[in-house]
GUSE-12893 format. One record per residue (C-alpha): residue in one letter; y, x, z; residue number from 1. Coordinates in Angstrom, 1 decimal. Layout:
<pts>
- aa,north,east,up,i
- A,Y,X,Z,NUM
...
</pts>
This chain:
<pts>
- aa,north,east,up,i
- X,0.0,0.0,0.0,1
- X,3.5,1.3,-1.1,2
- X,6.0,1.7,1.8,3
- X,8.9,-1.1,2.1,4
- X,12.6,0.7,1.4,5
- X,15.1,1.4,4.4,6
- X,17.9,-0.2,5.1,7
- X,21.1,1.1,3.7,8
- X,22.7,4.1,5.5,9
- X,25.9,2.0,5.5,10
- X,24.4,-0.5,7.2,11
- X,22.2,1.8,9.6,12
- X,25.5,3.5,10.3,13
- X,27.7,0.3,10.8,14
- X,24.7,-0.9,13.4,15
- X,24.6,2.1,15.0,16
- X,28.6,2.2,15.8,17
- X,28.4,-1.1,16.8,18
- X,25.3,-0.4,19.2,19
- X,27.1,3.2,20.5,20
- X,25.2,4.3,23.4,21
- X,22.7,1.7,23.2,22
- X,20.9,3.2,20.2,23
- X,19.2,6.1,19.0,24
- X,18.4,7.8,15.8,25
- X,14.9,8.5,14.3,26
- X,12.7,7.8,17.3,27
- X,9.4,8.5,17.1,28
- X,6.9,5.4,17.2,29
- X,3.1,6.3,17.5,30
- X,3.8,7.2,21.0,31
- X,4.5,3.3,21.5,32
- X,1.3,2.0,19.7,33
- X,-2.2,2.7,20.8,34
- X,-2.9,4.4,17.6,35
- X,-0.9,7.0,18.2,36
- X,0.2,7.5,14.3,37
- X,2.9,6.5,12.3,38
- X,6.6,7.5,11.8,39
- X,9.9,6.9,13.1,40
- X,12.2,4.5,13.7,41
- X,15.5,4.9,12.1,42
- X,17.6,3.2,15.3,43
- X,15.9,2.3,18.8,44
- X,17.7,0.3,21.3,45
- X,16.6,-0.3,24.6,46
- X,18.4,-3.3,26.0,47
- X,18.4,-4.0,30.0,48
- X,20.1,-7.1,29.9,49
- X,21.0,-10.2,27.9,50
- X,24.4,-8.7,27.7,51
- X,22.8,-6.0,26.3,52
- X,20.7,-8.4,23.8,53
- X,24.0,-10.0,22.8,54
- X,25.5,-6.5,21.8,55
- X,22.6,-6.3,19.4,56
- X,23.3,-9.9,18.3,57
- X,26.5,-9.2,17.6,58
- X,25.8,-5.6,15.8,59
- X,23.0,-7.2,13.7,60
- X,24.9,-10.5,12.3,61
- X,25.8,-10.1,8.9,62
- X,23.6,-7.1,7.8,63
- X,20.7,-6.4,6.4,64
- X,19.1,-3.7,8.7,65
- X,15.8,-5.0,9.6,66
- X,14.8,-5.9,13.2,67
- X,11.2,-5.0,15.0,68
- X,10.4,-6.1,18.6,69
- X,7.7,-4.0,19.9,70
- X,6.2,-4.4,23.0,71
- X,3.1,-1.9,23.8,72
- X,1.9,-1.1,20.3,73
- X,-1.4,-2.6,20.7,74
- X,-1.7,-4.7,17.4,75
- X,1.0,-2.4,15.9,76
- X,0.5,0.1,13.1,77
- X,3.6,1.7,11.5,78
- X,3.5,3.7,8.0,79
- X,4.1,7.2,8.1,80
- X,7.3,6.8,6.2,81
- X,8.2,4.9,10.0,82
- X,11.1,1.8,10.0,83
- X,13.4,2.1,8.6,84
- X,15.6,-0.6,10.4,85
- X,16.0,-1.7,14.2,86
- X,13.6,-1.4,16.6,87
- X,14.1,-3.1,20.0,88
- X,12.2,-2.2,22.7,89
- X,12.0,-4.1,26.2,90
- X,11.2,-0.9,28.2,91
- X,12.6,-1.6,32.0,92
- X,13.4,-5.2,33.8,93
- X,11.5,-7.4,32.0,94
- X,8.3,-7.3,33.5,95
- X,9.0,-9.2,36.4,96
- X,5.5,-11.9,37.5,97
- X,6.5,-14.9,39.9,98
- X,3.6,-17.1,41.3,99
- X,4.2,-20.6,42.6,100
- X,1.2,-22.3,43.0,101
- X,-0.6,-22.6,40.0,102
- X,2.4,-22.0,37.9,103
- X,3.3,-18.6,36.7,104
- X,6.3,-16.8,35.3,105
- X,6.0,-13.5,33.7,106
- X,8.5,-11.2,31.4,107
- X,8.0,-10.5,28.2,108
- X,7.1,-6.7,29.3,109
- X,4.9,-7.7,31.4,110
- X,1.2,-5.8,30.6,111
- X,-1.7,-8.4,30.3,112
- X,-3.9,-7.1,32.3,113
- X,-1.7,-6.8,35.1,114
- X,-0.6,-10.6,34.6,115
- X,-4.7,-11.1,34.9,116
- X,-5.1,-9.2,37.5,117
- X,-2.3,-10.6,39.7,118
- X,-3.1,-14.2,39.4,119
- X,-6.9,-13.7,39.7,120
- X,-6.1,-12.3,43.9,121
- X,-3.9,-15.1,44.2,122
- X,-6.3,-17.3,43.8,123
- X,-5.9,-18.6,40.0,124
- X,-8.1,-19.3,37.3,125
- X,-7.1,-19.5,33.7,126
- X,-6.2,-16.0,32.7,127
- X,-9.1,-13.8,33.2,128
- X,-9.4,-13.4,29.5,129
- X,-6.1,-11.2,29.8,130
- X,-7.4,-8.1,32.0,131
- X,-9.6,-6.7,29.0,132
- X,-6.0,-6.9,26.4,133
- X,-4.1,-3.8,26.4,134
- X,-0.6,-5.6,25.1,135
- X,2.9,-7.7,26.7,136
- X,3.4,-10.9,27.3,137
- X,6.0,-11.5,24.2,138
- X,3.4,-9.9,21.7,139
- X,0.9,-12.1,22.8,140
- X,2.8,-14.9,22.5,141
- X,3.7,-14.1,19.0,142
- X,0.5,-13.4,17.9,143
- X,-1.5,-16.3,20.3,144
- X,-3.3,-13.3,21.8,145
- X,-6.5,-14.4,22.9,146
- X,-10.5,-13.6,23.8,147
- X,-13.7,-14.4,25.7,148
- X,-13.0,-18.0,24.9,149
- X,-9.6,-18.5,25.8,150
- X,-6.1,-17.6,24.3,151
- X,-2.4,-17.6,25.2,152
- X,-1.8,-21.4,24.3,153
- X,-4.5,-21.9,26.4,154
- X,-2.0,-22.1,29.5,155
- X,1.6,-21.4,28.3,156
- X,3.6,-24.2,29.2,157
- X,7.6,-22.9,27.3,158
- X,8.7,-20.1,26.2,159
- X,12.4,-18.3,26.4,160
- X,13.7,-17.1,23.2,161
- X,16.4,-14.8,21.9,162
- X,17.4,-14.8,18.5,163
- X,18.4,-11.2,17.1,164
- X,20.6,-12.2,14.7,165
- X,22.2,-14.8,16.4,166
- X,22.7,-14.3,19.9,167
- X,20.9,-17.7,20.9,168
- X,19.1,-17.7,24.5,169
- X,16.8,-21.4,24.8,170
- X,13.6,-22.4,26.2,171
- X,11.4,-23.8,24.0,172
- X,7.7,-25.7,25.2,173
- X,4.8,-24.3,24.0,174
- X,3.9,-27.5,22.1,175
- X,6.6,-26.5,19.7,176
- X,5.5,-23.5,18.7,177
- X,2.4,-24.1,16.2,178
- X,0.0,-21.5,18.5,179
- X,-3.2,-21.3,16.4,180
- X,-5.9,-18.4,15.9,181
- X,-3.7,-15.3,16.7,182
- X,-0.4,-17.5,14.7,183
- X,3.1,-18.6,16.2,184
- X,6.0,-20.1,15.3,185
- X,7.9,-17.1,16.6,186
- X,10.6,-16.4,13.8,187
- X,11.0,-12.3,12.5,188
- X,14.2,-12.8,14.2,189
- X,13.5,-13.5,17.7,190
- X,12.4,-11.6,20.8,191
- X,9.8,-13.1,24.0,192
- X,12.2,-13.0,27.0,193
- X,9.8,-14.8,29.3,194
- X,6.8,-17.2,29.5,195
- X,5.7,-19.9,32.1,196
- X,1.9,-20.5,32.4,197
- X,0.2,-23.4,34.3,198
- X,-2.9,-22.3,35.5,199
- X,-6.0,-24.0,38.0,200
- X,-6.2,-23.4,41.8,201
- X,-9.8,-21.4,41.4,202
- X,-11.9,-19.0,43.8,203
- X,-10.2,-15.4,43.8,204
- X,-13.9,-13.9,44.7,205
- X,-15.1,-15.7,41.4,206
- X,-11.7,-14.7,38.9,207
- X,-12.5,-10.5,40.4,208
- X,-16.1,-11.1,39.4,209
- X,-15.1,-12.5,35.7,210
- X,-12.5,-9.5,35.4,211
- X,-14.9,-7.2,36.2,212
- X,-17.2,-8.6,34.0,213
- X,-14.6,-8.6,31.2,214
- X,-13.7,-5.1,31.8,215
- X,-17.5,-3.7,31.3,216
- X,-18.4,-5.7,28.3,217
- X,-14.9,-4.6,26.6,218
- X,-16.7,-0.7,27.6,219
- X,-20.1,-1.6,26.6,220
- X,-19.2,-3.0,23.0,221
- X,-15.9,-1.5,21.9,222
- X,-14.8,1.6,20.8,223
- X,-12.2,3.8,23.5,224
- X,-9.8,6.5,22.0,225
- X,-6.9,5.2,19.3,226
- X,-7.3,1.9,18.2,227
- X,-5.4,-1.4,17.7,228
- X,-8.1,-3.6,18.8,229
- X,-9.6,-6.1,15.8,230
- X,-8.2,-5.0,13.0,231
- X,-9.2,-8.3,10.6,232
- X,-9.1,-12.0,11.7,233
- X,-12.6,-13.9,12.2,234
- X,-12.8,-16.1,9.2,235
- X,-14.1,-19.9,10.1,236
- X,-17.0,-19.9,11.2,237
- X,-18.0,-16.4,11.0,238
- X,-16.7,-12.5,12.3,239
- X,-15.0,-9.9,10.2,240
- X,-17.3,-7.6,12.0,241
- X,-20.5,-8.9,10.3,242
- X,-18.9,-8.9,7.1,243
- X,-17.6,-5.2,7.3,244
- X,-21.3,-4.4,8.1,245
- X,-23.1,-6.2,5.2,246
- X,-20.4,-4.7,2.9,247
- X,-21.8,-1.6,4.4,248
- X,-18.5,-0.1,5.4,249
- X,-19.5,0.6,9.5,250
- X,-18.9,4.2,9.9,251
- X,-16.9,4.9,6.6,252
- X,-14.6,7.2,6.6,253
- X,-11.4,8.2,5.1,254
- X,-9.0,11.2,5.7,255
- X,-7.9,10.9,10.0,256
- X,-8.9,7.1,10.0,257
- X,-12.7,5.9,10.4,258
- X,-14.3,2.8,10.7,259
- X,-16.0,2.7,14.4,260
- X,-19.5,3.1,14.3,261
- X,-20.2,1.0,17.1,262
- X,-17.8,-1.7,16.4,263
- X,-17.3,-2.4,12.4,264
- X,-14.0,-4.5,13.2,265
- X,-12.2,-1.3,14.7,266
- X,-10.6,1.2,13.2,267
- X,-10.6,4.3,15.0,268
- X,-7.5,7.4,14.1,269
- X,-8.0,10.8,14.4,270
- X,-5.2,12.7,17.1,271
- X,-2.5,13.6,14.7,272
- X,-3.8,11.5,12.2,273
- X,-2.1,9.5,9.2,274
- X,-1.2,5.9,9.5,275
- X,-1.4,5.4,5.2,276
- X,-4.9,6.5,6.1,277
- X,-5.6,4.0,8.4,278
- X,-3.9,1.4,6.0,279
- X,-5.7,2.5,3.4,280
- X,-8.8,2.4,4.9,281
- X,-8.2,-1.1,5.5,282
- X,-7.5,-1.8,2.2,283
- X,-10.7,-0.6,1.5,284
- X,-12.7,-2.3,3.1,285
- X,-11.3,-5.4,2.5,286
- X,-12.2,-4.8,-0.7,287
- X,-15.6,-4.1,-0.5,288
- X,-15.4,-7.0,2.1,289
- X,-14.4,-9.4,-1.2,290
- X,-17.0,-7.7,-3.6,291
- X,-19.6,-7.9,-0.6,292
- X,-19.5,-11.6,0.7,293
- X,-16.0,-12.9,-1.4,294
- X,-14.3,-13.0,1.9,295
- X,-10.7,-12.1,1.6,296
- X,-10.3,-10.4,4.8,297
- X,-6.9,-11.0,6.7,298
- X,-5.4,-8.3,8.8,299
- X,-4.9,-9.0,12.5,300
- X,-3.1,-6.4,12.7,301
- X,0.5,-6.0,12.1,302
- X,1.4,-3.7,9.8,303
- X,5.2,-2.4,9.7,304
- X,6.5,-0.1,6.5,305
- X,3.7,-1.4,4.1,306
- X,4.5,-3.2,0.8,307
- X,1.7,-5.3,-0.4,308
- X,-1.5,-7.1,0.8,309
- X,-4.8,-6.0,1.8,310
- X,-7.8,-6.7,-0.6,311
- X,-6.2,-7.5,-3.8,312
- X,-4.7,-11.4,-3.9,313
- X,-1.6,-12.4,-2.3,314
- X,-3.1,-13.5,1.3,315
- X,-0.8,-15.0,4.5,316
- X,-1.1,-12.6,7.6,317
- X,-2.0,-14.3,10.6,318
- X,0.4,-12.2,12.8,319
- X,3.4,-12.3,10.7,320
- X,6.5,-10.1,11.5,321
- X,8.4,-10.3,14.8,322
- X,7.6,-9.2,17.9,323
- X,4.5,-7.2,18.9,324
- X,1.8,-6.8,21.5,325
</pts>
């Protein structure tokens, strides 16, 4: 896949003015996604605060530069060519968990597994599913994070949004955000402030057992080291692991980036390694995916600096742009 253009340097440089101390130039970002590949970023800001958030608003309306939230980079792969647009990152004060009764209120930094791990000793049932996800709160909302049965939509209750390019701040109910198999309504544009969960009184003795049960089967039958988790959507009806493995392609290699031999829905990349390997890679075996089974594959994974789609035809990515785990 080609990489997508930057924005212009007039723009870049106009945002950047605008932004002053709140930004920096050409950032590195595989250190913020757990593949640990990819480029830059040509700006980074690091807001605090909704003032902060408005002074990107307000820098951002009427441009062009792109905008990328990024949470912890675990569904996250960026080209080596990087971003060339905005990144915003919600690095400190917005990982704040509040538990009243069964009703839960986490920032959009918040890990998962912490968030799992918190309401499971106080008692709650619900989110369990969470401990074994290495993302935020606002990328799994984006994406309707989900697994061992259950998802984000599961218990979210409302969301509160931010809108990049706008400087809008509303809560929005769950039930208005189309949540389907790893799919929101979560615009390119907007950022995951906070979420409120309803969860179930339950047994905290029980909820420990489940995470630890989580936690061993997640070590038992899926690769360690640096990966983004699934890397295709399960079609209806079946898993994009089974298909990868009757197309043959578990263990196939290319360059830094191999498919996991003991998971064929992973991708694994080398230290140091390439992210258009990777991307290529899963190109590839999407392709052999097709002439295999005549499954078009779609990428769970969101891919950042890529032109085209995966596999041959025009295909709609589940995870969209926006915000990410």
């Amino acid at each position: 896949m080609a990489p997508l253009p930057a924005a212009s340097p007039a723009d870049l440089d106009a945002v950047a003015r605008a932004l002053g101390d709140l930004v920096e130039r050409d950032q590195p970002l595989a250190e913020r996604t757990t593949y640990r590949v990819g480029g830059p970023a040509a700006l980074l800001a690091r807001p605090r605060s909704i003032e902060e958030l408005q002074r990107v608003a307000q820098a951002l309306a009427d441009t062009a530069v792109p905008v990328l939230v990024v949470g912890r980079g675990s569904n996250l792969l960026v080209a080596d060519g990087g971003f060339g647009g905005l990144v915003v990152a919600l690095d400190e004060g917005w990982d704040e968990i509040v538990i009243e009764g069964t009703n839960v209120r986490a920032g959009a930094g918040a890990a998962l597994p912490v968030v799992a791990r918190r309401t499971a000793a106080a008692g709650l049932s619900g989110f369990e599913w969470a401990v074994g996800v290495p993302g935020s709160v606002g990328g799994a909302v984006r994406m309707n994070a989900g697994g061992h049965g259950s998802d984000m939509a599961a218990s979210l209750t409302e969301v509160r949004l931010f809108n990049l390019r706008t400087g809008e701040d509303r809560g929005v109910p769950a039930a208005a955000l189309s949540l389907s198999y790893r799919h929101s309504a979560v615009s390119d544009d907007e950022i995951v402030l906070s979420v409120e969960l309803s969860l179930m009184e339950g047994d905290k003795a029980t909820s420990e057992a489940m995470l630890t049960d989580i936690v061993a089967w997640r070590r038992a039958n899926q690769p360690g080291g640096a990966n983004a988790g699934s890397v295709f959507t399960n079609p209806p009806g079946d898993a994009a692991g089974r298909l990868i493995d009757d197309a043959g392609a578990r263990g196939l290699r290319l360059g830094t980036a191999e498919v996991s031999p003991r998971h064929a829905n992973f991708i694994q990349a080398d230290p140091g390694g390439s992210a258009d390997d990777v991307a290529t890679l899963m190109d590839t075996v999407a392709r052999r995916v097709v002439e295999s089974s005549g499954v078009h594959l779609v990428a769970e994974t969101r891919m950042v600096g890529f032109a085209g789609t995966l596999g041959g035809p025009p295909q709609e990515q589940g995870t969209g742009g926006g915000q990410v785990p």
